[in-house]
N, C-alpha and C positions, 0 to 999 in steps of 0.2 A: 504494500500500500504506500510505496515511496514516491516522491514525483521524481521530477529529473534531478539527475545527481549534479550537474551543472553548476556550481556556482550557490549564493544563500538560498533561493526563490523558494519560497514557501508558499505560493499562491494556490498550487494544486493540493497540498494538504490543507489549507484553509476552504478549499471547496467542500470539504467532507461537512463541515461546520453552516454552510449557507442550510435557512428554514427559507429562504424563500422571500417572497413579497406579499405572501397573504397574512403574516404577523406584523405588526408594526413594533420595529424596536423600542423605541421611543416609550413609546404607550405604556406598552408590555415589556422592560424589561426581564423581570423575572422569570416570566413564561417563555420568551427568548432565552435567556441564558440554560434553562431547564430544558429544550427541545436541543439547542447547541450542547448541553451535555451529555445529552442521551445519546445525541451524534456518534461524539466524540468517546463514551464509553464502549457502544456497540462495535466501532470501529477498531480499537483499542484491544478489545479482549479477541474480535472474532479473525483481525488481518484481514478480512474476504470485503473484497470492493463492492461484489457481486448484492450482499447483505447491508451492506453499508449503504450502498443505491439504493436499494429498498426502502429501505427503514428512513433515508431523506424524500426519497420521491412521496411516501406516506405523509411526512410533516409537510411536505410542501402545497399537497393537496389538501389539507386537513381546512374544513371552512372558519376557522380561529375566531371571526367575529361571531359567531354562534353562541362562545363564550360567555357573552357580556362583557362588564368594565371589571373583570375582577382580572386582580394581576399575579395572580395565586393560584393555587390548588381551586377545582372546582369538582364539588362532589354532584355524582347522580347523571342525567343525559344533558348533552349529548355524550356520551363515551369517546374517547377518539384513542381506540385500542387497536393495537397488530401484533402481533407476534413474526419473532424476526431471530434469527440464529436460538432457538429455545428459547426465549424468554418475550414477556408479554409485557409492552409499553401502551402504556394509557398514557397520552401526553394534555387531558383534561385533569386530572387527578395526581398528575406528576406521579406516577409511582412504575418501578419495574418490578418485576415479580416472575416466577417458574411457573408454568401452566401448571394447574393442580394435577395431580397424579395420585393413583390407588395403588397400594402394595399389592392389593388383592387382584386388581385388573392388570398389571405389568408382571407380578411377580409369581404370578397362576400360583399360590402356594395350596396344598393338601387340604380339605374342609376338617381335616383335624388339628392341622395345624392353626387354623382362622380361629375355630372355636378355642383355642388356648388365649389370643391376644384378645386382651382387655381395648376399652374403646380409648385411653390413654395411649398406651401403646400404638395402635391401629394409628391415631392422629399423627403420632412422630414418623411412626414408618412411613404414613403419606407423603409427608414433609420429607425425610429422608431421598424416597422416590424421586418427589419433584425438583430437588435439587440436583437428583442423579439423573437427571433426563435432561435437565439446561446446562449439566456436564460433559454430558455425552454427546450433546450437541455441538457444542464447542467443539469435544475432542474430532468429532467428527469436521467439521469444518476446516481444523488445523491439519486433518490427514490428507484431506482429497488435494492433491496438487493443483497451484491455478495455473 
């Protein structure tokens, strides 16, 4: 995800960072810097340009005035959620998060083994899962050659 070795030019890495012209910085800064991070994280952990396009072309298209005047977190609809290399951005709500996952649906475990785990248990393993699955995603992304 390098631009040209040429010289300082940081211009093509600062493309990863562009939301666009449907946000106004101005306005919204905090919502801009919140969308320019998620950028810049997704970009960051995944190396894949392929992912990284994605996950901008979605901010760029997202109808932002929708929002209202708030320059924050905004709970409830509209949503403005994707999922992008395993993991799930809602950039209404500022939050990233792993798609929920089942031990019991990933992990096909024994119906005698299910009936031992407490509903405690069951929640961590969930949790467990869904972390292993925005891991696996990753690892996956870092193998396939570009």
């Amino acid at each position: 995800m390098q631009g040209s070795s040429t010289g300082s030019n940081c211009a093509s890495q600062a493309l990863f960072l562009d939301v666009g012209n449907s946000i106004d910085e101005t306005s919204y800064p905090n919502r801009t810097q919140w969308a320019q991070a998620a950028l810049l994280w997704n970009a960051f952990q995944t190396q894949d340009i392929d992912s990284s396009q994605k996950l901008q072309r979605f901010v760029q298209n997202l109808p932002w005035k929708t929002l209202g005047d708030a320059d924050g977190p905004v709970d409830g609809e509209p949503r403005f959620v994707t999922t992008v290399s395993g993991f799930s951005y809602d950039f209404a709500s500022q939050t990233v998060s792993e798609p929920p996952a089942s031990f019991i649906t990933l992990g096909q475990p024994a119906n005698a083994q299910i009936a031992r785990v407490s509903s405690e248990a069951q929640a961590t393993l969930d949790r467990m899962y869904s972390f292993a699955q925005g891991a696996f995603s990753m690892l996956i992304i870092h193998l396939i050659p570009s």
